[in-house]
Gaussian input, Z-matrix of N, CA and C with variables (Angstrom, degrees):
# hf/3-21g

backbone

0 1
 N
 C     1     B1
 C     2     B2     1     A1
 N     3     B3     2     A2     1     D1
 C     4     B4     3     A3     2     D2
 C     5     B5     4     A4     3     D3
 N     6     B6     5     A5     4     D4
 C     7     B7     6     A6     5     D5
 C     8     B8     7     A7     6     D6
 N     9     B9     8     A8     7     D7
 C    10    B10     9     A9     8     D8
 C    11    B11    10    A10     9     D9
 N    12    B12    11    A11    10    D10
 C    13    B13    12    A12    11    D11
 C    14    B14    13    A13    12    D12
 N    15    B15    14    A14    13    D13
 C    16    B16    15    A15    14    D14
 C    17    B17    16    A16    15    D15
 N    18    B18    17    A17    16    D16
 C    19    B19    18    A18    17    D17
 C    20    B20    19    A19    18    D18
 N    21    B21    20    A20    19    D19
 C    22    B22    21    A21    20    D20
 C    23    B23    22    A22    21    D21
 N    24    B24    23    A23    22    D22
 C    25    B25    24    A24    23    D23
 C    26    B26    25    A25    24    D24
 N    27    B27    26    A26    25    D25
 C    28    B28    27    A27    26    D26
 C    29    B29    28    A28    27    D27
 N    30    B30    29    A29    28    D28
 C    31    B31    30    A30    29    D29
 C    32    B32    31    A31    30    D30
 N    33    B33    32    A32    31    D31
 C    34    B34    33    A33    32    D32
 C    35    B35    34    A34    33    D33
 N    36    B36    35    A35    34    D34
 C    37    B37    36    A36    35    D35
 C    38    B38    37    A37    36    D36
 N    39    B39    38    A38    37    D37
 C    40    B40    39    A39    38    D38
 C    41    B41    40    A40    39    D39
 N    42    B42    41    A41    40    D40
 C    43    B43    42    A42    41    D41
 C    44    B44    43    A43    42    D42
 N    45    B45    44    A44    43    D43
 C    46    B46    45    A45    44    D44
 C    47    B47    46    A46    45    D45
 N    48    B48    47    A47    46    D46
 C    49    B49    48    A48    47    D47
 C    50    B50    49    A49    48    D48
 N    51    B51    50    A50    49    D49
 C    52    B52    51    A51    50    D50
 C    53    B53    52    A52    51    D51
 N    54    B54    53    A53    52    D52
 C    55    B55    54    A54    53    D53
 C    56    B56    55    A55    54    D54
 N    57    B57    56    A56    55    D55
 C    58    B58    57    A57    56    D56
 C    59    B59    58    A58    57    D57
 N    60    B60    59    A59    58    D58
 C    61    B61    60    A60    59    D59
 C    62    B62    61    A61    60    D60
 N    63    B63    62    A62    61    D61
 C    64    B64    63    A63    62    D62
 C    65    B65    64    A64    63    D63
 N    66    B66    65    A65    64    D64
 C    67    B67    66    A66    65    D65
 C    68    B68    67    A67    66    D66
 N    69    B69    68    A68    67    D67
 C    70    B70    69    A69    68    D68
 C    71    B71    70    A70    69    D69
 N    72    B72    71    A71    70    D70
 C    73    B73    72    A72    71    D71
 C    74    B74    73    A73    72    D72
 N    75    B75    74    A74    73    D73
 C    76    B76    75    A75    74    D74
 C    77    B77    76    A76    75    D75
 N    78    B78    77    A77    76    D76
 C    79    B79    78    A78    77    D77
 C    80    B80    79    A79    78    D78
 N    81    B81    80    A80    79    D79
 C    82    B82    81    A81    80    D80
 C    83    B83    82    A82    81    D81
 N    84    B84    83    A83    82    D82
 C    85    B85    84    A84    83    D83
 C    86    B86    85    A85    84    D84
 N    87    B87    86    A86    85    D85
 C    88    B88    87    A87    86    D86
 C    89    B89    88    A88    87    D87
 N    90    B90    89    A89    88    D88
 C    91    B91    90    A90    89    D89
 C    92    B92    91    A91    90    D90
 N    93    B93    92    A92    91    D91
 C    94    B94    93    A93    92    D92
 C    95    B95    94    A94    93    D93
 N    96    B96    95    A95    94    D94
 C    97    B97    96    A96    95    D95
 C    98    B98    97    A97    96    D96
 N    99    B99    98    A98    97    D97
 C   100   B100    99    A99    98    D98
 C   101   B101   100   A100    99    D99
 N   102   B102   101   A101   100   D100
 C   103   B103   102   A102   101   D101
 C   104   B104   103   A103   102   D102
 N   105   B105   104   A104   103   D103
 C   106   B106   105   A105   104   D104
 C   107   B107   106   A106   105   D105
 N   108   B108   107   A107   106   D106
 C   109   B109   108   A108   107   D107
 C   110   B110   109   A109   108   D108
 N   111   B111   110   A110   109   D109
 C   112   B112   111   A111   110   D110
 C   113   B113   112   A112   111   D111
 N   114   B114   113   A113   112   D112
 C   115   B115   114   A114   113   D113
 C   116   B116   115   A115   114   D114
 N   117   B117   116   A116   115   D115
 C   118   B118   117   A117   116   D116
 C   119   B119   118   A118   117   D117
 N   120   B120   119   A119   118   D118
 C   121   B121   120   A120   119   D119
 C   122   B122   121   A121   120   D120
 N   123   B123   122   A122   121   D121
 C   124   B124   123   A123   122   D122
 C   125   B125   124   A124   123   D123
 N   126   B126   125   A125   124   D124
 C   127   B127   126   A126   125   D125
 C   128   B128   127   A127   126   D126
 N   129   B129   128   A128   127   D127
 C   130   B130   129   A129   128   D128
 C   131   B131   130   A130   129   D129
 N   132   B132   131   A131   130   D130
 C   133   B133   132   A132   131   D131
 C   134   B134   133   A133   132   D132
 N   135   B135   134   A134   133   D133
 C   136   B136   135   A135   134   D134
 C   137   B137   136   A136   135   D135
 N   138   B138   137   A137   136   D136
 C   139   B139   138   A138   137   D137
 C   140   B140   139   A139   138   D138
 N   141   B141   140   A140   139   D139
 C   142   B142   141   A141   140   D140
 C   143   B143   142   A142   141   D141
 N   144   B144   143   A143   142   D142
 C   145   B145   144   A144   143   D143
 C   146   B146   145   A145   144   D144
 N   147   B147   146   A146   145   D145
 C   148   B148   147   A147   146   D146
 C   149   B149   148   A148   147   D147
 N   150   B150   149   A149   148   D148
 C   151   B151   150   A150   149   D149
 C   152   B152   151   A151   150   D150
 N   153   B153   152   A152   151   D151
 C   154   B154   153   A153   152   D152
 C   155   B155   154   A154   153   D153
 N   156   B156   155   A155   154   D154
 C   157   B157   156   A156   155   D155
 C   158   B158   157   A157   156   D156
 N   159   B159   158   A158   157   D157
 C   160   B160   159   A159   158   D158
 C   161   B161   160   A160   159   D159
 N   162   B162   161   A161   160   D160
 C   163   B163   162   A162   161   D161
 C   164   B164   163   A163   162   D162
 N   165   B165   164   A164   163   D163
 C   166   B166   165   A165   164   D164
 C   167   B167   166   A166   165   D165
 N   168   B168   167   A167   166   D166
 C   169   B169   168   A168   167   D167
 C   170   B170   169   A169   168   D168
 N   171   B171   170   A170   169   D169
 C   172   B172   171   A171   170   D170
 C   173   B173   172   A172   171   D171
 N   174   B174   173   A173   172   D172
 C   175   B175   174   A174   173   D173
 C   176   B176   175   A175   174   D174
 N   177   B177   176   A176   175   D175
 C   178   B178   177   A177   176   D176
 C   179   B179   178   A178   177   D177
 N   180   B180   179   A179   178   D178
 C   181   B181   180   A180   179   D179
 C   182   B182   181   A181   180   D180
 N   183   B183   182   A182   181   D181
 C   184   B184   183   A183   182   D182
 C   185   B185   184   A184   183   D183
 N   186   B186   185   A185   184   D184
 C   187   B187   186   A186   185   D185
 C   188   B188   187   A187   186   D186
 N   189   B189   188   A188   187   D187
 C   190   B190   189   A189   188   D188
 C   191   B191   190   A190   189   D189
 N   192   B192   191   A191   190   D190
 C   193   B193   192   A192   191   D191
 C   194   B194   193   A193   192   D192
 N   195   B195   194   A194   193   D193
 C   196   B196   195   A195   194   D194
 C   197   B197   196   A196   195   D195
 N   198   B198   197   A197   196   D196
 C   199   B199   198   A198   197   D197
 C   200   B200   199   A199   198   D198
 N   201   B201   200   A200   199   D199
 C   202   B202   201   A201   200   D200
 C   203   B203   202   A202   201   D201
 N   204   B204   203   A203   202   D202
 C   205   B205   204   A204   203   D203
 C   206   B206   205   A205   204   D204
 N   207   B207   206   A206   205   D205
 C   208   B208   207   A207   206   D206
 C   209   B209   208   A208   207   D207
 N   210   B210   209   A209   208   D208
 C   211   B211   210   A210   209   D209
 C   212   B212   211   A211   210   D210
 N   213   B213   212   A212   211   D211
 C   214   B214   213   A213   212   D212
 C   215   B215   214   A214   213   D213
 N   216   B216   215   A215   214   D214
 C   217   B217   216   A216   215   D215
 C   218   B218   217   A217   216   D216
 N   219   B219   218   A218   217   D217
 C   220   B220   219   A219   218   D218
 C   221   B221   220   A220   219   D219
 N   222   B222   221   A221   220   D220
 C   223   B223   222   A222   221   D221
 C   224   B224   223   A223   222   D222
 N   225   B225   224   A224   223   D223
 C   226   B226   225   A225   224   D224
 C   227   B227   226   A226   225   D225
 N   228   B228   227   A227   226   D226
 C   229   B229   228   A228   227   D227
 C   230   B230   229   A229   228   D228
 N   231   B231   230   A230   229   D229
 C   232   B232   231   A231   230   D230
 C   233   B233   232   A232   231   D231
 N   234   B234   233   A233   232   D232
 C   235   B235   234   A234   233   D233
 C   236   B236   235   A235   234   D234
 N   237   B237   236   A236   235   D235
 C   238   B238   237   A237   236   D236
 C   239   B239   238   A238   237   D237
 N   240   B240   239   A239   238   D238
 C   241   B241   240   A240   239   D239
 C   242   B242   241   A241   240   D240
 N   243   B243   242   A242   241   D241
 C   244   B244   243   A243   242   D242
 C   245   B245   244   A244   243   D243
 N   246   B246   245   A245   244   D244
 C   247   B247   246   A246   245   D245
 C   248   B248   247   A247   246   D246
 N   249   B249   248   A248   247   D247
 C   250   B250   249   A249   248   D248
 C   251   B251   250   A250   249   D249
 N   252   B252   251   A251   250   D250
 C   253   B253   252   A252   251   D251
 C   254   B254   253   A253   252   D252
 N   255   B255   254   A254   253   D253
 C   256   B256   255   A255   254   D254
 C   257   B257   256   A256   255   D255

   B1=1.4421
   B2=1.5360
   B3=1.2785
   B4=2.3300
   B5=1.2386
   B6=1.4493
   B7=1.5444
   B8=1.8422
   B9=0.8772
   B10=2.2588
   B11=1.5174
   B12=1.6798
   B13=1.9420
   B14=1.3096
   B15=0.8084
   B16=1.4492
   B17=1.6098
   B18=1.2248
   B19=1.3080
   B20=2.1671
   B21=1.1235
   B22=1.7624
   B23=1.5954
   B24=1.1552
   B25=1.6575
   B26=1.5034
   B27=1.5002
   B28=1.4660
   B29=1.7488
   B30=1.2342
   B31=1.8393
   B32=1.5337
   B33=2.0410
   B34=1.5809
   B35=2.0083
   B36=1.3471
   B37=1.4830
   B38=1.7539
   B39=1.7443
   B40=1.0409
   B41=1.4286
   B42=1.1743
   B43=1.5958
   B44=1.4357
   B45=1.3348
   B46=1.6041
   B47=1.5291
   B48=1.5408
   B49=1.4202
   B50=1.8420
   B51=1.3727
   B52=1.4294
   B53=1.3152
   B54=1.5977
   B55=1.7858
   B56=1.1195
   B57=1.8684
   B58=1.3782
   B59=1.7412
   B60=1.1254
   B61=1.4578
   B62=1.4003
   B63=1.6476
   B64=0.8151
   B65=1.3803
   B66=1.3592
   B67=1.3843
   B68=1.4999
   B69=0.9694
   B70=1.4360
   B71=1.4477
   B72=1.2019
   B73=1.7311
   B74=1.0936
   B75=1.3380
   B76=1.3725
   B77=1.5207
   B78=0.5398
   B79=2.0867
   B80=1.6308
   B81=2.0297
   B82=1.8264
   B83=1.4450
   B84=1.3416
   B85=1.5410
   B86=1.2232
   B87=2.0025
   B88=1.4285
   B89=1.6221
   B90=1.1548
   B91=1.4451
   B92=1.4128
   B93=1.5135
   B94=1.3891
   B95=1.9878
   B96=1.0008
   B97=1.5324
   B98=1.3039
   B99=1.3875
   B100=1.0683
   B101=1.7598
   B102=1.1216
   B103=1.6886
   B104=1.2732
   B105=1.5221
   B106=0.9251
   B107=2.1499
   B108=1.5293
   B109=1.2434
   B110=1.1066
   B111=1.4641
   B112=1.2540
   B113=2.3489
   B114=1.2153
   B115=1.0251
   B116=1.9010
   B117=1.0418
   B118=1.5298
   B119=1.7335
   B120=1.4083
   B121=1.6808
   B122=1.7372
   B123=1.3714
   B124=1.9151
   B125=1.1964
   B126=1.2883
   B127=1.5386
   B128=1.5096
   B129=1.1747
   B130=1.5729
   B131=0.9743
   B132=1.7203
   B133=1.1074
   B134=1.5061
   B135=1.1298
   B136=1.5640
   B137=2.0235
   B138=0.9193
   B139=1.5345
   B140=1.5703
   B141=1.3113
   B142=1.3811
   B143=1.6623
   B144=1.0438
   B145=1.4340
   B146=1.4018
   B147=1.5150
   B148=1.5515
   B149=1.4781
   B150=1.0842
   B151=1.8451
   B152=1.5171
   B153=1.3443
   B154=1.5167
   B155=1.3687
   B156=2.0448
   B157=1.0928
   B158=1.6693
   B159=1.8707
   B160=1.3038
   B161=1.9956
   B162=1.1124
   B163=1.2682
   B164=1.4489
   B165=1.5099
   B166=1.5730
   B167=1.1464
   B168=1.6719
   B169=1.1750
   B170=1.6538
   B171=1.2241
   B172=1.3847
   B173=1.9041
   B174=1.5113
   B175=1.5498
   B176=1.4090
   B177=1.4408
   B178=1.5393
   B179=1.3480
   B180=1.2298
   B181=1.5365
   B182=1.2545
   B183=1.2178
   B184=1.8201
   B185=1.3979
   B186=1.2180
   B187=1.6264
   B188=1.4957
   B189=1.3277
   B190=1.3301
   B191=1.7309
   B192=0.8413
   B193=0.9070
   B194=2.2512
   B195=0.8633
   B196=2.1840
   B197=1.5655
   B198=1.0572
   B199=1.7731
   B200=1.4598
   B201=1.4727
   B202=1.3669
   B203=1.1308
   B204=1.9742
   B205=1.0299
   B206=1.5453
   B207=1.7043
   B208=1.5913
   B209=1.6451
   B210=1.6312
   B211=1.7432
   B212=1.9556
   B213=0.8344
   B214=1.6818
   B215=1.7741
   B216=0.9989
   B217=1.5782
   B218=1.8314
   B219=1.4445
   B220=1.4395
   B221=2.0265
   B222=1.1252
   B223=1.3451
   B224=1.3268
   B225=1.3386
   B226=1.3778
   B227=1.9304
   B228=1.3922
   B229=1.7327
   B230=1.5662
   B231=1.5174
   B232=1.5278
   B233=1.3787
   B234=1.5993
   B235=1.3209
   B236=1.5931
   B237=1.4338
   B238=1.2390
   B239=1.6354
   B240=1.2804
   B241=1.6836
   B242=1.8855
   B243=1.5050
   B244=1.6737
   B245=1.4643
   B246=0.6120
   B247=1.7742
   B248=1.2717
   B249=0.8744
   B250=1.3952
   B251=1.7507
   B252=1.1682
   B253=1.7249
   B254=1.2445
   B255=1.7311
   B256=1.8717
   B257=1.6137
   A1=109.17
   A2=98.46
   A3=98.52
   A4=99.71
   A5=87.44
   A6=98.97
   A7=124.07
   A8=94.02
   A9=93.95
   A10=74.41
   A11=100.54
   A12=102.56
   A13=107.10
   A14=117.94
   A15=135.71
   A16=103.42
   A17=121.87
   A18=138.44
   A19=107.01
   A20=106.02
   A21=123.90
   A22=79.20
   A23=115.39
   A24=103.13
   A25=91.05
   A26=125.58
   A27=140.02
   A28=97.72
   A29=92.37
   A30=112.09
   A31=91.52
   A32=89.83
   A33=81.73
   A34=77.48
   A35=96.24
   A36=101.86
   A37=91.76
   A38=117.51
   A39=125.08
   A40=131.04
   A41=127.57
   A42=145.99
   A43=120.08
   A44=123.90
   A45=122.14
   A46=102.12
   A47=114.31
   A48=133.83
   A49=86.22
   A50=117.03
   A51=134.82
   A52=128.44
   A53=121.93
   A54=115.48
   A55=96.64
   A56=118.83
   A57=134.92
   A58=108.92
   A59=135.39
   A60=139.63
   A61=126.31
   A62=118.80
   A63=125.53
   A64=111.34
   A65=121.94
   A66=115.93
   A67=131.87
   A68=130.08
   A69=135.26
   A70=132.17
   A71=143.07
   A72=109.94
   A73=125.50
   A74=119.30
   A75=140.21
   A76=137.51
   A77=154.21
   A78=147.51
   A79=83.50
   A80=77.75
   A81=91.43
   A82=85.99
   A83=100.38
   A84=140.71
   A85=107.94
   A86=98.58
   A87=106.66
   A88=105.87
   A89=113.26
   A90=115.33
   A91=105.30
   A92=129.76
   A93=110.74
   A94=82.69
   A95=106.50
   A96=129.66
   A97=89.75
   A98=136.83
   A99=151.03
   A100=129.26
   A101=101.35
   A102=109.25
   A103=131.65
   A104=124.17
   A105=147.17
   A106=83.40
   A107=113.11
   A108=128.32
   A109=130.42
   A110=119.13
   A111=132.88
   A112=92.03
   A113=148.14
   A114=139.17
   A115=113.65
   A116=121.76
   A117=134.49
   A118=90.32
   A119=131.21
   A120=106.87
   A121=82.01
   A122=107.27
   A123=137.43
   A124=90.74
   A125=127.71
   A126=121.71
   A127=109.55
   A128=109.77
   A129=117.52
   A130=150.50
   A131=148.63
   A132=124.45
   A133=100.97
   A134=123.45
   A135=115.89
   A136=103.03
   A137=94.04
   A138=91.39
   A139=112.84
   A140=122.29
   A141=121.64
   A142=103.71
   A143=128.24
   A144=114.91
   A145=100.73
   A146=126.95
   A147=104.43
   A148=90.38
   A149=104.13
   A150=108.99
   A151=101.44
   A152=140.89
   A153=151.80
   A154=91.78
   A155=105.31
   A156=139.00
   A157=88.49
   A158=98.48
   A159=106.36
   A160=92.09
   A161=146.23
   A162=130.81
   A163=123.95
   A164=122.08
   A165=129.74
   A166=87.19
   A167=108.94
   A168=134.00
   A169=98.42
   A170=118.37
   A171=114.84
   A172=102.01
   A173=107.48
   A174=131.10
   A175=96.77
   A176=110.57
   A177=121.30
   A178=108.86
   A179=160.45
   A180=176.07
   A181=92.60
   A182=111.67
   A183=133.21
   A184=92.56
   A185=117.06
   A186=106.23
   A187=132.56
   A188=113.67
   A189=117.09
   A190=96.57
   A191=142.22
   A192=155.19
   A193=114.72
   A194=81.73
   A195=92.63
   A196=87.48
   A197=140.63
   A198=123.41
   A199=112.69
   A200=122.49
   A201=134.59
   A202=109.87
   A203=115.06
   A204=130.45
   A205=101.61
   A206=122.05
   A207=113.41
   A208=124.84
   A209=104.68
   A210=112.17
   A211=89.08
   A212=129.93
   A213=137.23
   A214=95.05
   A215=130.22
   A216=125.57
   A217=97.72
   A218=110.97
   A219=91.58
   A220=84.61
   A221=137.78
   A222=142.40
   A223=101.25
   A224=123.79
   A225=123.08
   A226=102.24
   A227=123.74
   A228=94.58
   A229=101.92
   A230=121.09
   A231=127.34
   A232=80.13
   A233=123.70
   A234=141.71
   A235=108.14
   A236=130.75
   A237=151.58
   A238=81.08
   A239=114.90
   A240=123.13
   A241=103.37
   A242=113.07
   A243=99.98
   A244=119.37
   A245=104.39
   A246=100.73
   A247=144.46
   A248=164.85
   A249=154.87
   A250=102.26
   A251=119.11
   A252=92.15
   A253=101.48
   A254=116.44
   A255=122.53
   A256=95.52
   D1=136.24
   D2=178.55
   D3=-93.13
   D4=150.82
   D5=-179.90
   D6=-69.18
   D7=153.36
   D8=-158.00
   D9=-125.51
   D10=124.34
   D11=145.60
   D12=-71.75
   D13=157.07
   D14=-172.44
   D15=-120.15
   D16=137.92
   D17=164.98
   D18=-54.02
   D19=126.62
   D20=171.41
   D21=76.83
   D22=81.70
   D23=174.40
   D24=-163.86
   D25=-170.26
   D26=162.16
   D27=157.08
   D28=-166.94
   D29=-166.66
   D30=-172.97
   D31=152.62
   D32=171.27
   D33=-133.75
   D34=-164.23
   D35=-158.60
   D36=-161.41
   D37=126.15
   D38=152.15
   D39=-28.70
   D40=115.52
   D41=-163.28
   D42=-84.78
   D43=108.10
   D44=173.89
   D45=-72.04
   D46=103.87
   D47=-156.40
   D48=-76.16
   D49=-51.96
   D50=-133.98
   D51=50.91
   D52=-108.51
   D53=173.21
   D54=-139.30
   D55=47.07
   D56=154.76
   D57=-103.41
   D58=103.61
   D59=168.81
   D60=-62.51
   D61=-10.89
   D62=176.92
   D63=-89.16
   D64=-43.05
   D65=176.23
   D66=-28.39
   D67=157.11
   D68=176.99
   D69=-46.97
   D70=105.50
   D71=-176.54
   D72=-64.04
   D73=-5.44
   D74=-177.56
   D75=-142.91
   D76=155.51
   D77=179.27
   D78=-155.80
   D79=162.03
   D80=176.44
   D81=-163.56
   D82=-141.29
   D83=160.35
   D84=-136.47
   D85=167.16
   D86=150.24
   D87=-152.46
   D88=162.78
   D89=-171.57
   D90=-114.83
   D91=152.75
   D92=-156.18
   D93=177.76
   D94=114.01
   D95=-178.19
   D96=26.46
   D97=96.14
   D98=-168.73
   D99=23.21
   D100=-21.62
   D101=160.09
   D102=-76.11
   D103=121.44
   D104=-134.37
   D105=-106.88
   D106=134.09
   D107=152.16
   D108=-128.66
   D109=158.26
   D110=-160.04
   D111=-86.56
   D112=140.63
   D113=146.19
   D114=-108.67
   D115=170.08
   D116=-140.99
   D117=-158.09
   D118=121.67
   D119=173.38
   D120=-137.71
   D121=164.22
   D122=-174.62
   D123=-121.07
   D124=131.89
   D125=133.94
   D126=-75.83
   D127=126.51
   D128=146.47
   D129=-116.48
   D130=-173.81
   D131=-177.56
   D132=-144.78
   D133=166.95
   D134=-165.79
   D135=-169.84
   D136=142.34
   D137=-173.56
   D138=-81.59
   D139=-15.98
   D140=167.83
   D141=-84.48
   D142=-24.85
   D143=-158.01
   D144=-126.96
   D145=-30.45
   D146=172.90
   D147=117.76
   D148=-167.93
   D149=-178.67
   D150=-103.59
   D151=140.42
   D152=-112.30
   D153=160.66
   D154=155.49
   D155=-174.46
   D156=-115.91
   D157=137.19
   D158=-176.77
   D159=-110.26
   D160=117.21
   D161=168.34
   D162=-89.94
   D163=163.14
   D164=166.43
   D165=-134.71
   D166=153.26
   D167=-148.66
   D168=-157.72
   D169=97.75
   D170=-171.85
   D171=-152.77
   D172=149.46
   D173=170.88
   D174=-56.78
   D175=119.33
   D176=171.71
   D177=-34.28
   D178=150.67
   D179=65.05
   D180=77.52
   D181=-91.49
   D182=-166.33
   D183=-30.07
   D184=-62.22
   D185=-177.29
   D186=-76.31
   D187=3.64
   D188=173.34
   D189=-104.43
   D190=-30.38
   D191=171.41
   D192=-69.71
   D193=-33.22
   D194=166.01
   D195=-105.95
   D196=-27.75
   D197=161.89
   D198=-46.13
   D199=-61.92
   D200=-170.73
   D201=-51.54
   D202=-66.29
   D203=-158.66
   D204=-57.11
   D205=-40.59
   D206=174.55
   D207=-87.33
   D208=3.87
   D209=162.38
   D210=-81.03
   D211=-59.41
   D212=-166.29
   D213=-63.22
   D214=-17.65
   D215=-176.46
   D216=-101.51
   D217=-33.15
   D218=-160.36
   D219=-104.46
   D220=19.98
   D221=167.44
   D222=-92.88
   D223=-51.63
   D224=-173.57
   D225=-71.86
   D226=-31.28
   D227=-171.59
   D228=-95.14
   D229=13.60
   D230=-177.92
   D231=-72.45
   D232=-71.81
   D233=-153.00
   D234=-63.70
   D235=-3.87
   D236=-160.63
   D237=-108.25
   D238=-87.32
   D239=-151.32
   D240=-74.10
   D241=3.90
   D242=175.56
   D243=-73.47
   D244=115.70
   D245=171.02
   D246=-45.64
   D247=-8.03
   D248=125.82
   D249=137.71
   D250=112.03
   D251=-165.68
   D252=-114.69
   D253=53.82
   D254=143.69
   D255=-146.41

């Protein structure tokens, strides 16, 4: 049987940082009323709270990216069909 994400579910997975510090310590998914996201997690540490997971929570690429491209498609035929006001 293949593995199925499942809806209210995700995983994250140890991060090949390389000799970038900013990178993530972690990436995953998560599944969330049928849409699928990309997650990003930090370990941190903090003197009130102890050492803690910081998360990002963002629409996989491809789709922020076909977001733009159809804000930039439907900006350009607004600017096509405005009228001219003289």
């Amino acid at each position: 049987m293949a593995f199925e994400k499942r809806d209210m579910s995700g995983a994250i997975f140890k991060n090949d940082k390389g000799d970038n510090d900013r990178r993530p310590d972690m990436k995953g998914w998560l599944k969330l009323g049928g849409v699928e996201y990309e997650v990003a997690g930090w370990t941190k540490h903090s003197e009130r709270a102890g050492k803690f997971l910081s998360l990002k929570i963002q629409e996989p690429r491809e789709k922020v990216a076909e977001t733009i491209n159809d804000l930039n498609h439907e900006a350009r035929e607004n600017e096509k069909n405005e009228e001219m006001p003289f």
